[in-house]
N, C-alpha and C positions, 0 to 999 in steps of 0.2 A: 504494500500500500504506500502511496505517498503522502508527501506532508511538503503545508508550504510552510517556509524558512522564514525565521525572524532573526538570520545571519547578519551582520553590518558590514557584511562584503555581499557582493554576488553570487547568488548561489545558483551559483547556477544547477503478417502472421502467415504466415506461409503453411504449406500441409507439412505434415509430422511425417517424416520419412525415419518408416522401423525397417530393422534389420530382419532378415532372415533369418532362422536358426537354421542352422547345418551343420555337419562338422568342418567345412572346407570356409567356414565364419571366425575366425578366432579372436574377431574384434567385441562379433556378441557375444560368447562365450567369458570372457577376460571381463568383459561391464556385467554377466551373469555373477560373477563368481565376486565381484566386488562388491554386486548388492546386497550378496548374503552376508560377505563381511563384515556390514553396516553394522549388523548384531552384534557384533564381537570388537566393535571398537568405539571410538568418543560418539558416533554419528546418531547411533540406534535409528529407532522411529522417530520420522519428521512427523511431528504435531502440529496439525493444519490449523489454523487459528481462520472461523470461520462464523457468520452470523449465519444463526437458524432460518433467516427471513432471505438470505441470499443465495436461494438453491439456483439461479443462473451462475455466479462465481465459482460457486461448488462446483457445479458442471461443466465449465470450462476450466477450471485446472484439472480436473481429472482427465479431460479428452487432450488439452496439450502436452501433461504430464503422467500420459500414461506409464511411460516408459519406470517411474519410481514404483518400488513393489512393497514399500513398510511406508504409507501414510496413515495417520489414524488424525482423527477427524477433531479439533477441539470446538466446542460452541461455546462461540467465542462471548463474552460477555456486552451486553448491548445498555449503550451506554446511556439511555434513554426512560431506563428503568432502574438505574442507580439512583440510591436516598443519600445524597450528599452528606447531608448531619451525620447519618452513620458512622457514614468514612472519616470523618472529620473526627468524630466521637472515639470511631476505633483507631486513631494515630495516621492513620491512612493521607490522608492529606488536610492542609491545612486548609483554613480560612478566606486565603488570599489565593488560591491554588487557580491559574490562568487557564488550564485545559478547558477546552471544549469539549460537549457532551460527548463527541464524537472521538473525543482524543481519548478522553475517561478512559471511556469504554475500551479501548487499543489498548491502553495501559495498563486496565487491571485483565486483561486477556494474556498478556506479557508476562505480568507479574505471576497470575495464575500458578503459568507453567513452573517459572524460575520457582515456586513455592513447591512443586511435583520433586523439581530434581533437585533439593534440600529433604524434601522428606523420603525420595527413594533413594538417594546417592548415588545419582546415576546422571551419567552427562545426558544430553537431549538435546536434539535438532529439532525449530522452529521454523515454521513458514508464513507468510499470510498468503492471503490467495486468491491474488494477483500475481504473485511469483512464476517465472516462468525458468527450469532448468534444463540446466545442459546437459544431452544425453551421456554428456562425459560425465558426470557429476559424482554417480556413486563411486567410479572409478579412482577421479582424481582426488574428491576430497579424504577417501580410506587412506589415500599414496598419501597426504600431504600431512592425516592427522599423525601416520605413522611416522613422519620423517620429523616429526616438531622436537629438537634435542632437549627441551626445557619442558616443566609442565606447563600447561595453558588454561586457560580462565574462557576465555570467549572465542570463535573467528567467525568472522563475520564472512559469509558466502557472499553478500551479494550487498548491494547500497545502489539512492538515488543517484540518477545520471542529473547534470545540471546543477550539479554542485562543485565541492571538495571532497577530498579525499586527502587527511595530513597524516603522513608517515614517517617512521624513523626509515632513512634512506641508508644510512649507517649506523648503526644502534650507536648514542653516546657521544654521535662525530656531528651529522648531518641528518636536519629535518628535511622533509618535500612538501610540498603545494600538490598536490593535481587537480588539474583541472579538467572537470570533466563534461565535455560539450556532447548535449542529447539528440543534436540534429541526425548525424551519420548512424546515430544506434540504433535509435526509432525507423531510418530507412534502413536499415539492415538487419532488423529485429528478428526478418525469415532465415535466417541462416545462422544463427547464435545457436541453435540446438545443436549444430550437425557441427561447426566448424570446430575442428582440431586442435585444440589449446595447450598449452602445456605450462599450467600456473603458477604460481609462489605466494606464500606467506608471508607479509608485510607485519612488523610490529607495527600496530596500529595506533596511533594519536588521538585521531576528533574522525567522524565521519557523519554524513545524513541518511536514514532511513533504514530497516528493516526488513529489510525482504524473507531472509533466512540466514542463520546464526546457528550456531552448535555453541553450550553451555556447559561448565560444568558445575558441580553441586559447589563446588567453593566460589568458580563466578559467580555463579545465582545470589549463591550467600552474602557476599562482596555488592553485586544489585541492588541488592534487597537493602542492605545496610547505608549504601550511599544515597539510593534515590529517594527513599522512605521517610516521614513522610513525604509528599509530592505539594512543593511551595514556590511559591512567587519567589525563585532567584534566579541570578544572573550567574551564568557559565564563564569562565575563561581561560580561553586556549591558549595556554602558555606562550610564548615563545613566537606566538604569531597575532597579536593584536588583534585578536577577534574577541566579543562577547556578544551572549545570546541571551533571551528570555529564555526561560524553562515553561515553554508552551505544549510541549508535548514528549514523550515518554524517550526519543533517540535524543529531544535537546538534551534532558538528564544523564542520559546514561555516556554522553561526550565528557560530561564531567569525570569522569569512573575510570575512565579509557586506560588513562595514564598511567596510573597506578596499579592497574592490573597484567598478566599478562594478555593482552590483547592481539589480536591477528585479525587482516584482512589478508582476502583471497583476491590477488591481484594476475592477470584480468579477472573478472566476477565468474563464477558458473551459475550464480542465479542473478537473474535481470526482472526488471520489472516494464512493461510495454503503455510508454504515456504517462502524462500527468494523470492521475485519477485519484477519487475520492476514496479513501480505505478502506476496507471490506466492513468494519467495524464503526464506523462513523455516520 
């Protein structure tokens, strides 16, 4: 899902071509044997974060994303039918707390989860669903969770196009900027599934949006603990002259980034297609 930015810089479908099973396939085979992997590594089951009222969304991530074989469905918390006082009452957020119904609602769908993989101790992959992945994806992300020499708190699969992206470019040496222009992606959106990637792991800084993330019980933890309550404050990005409102659930959790061990997945395996309103809003 996306979100618009209250950065103080700029923030800035094609058919689904499956593979054949054969044995003379060893491309599908090799993405077979990675999804079952999922089980057995940080990835598990992607928990689709979903409103009950938008069985069109429902339906079209399942037909673009058939190719994913462990999603389980979350219903998603609709923000619409949240008693503010409650939340407020139970520490949840405060008084001055800026989100939109719409945003609420995303965020305690978020949090939800992060509360599942605290209480089962188990890391967990999250989607919204708008997400759209690369049929490389079970593949590459198993390779990449395998190859992390450090343990990990969060990676972030996918983020808004039309923003930032800030990374340690050299851990400790050199920060990066990226800038990431949505024009050529949105026209290229049909061939992101199919095309041949071969990606890397960014210690990640600050970034926008949520597409899909892998957690683990101590990130969660670490989430939980920095964004909690959810209040009227201002973010800032170290090192790069930015600050934000805490308008919505990814402005908080840029706060968190740093401190943790954070990864993005550079180029993305999960994208999101257009500015659109969030499944949960």
């Amino acid at each position: 899902m996306e979100r618009q930015s209250t950065v103080t810089q700029p923030r800035t479908k094609g058919p689904k071509r499956r593979l054949a099973a054969s044995p003379q396939n060893p491309k599908l085979r090799r993405e077979n044997i990675a999804a079952r992997s999922m089980k057995t590594t940080g990835l598990g089951q992607i928990h689709l974060i979903n409103l009950d009222r938008s069985t069109d969304r429902l339906a079209a991530f399942h037909k673009r994303n058939a190719h994913l074989s462990d999603v389980v469905r979350f219903s998603a918390v609709d923000g619409q039918l949240l008693d503010k006082e409650k939340l407020i009452n139970e520490g949840v957020i405060t008084h001055d707390c800026r989100y939109t119904t719409g945003n609420l609602g995303s965020a305690m769908s978020h949090i939800a989860l992060w509360k599942l993989a605290v209480h089962e101790q188990r890391a967990i992959t999250i989607a919204e669903d708008d997400a759209i992945f690369s049929y490389h994806f079970p593949a590459r992300s198993t390779e990449l969770l395998a190859g992390l020499s450090e343990g990990w708190d969060i990676v972030m699969w996918g983020f808004n196009f039309g923003t930032f992206v800030w990374v340690d470019l050299l851990p400790r040496i050199a920060t990066a900027k990226i800038e990431l222009q949505p024009d050529q992606s949105l026209q290229n959106i049909d061939h992101f599934q199919d095309v041949e990637i071969n990606p890397t792991l960014m210690r990640l800084r600050h970034l926008f949006g949520t597409p899909c993330y892998s957690v683990t019980p101590k990130g969660a933890r670490a989430m939980l603990d920095f964004c909690l309550p959810l209040s009227a404050v201002l973010i800032d990005f170290p090192g790069f002259g930015v600050r934000i409102w805490n308008d919505d659930l990814d402005s908080i959790m840029n706060g968190a980034y740093p401190s943790l061990n954070a990864f993005v997945c550079m180029p993305p395996l999960v994208v999101v297609e257009g500015v659109t309103a969030g499944s949960v809003k």
